[in-house]
C-alpha positions, 0 to 999 in steps of 0.5 A, spaced: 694 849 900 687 849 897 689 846 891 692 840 895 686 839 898 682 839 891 686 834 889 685 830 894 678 829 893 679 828 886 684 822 887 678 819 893 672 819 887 677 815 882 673 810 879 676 804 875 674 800 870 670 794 873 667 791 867 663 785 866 663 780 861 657 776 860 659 768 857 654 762 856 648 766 852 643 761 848 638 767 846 641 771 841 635 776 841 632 777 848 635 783 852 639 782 858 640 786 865 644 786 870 645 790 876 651 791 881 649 791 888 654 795 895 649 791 899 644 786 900 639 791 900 635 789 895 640 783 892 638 779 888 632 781 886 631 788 886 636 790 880 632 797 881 637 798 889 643 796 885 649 802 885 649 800 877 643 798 872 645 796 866 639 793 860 642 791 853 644 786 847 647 780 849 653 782 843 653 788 849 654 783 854 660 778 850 664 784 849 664 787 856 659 793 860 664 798 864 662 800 869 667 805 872 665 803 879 669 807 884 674 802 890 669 798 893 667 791 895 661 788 890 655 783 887 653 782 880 647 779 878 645 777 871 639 775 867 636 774 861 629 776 860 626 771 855 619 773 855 621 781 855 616 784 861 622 787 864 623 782 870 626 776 872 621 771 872 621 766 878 617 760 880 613 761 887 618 758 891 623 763 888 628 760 883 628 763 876 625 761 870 630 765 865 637 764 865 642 767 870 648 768 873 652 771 879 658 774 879 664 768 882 659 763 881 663 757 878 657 752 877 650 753 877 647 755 884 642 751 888 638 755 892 638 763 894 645 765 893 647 771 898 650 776 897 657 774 899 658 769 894 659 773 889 663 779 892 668 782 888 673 787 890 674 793 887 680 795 888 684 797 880 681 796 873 678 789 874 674 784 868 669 778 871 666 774 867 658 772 869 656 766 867 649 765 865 646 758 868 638 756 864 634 754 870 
């Protein structure tokens, strides 16, 4: 009987592959960072309170980062950091002077986005593509 249970628990934590493919990189040295958010908590700008935080090359980006997030509902923010201080950079009335992209953004965005418009369901191995808008 405990052994049932053990597996039980095993099966509810499976984690799939959620990969994200960055597309429309211009700049081919700057790195890039990208976090996953559960919530809005903290989206779009404070990548820090996303479930999943990645930094890397845009070569790492084009060929897909996994995430191996469990089933689940979720937003993926994309930037570019140009000038390399570790942030997204933003104008005073907060759209961004580095090129970004969010997860099921099929245009360049006008305005804040909300966490609902990129919501992606996680629910077997998925593959996303977020595009990369320049300001």
């Amino acid at each position: 009987m405990k052994y049932i249970f053990i597996i039980m628990i095993l099966i509810s934590f499976k984690s799939y592959s959620f990969t994200v493919i960055v597309t429309g990189v211009e700049d081919r040295h700057a790195p890039l960072y990208m976090a996953v958010f559960e919530t809005d908590d903290g989206f779009p700008y404070e990548g820090d309170k996303g479930c999943y935080i990645w930094r890397g090359t845009p070569i790492e980006a084009e060929k897909g980062i996994d995430t191996g997030l469990p089933k689940g509902v979720y937003t993926t923010v994309v930037f570019q950091d140009t000038n390399e201080n570790g942030e997204m950079d933003r104008w005073f009335w907060g759209k961004p002077k580095e090129p970004y992209g969010i997860s099921n953004a099929s245009k360049k965005l006008r305005g804040r986005p909300k966490f609902q418009d990129g919501v992606v369901k996680v629910e077997s191995d998925t593959v996303i593509r977020v595009r990369l808008w320049n300001p």
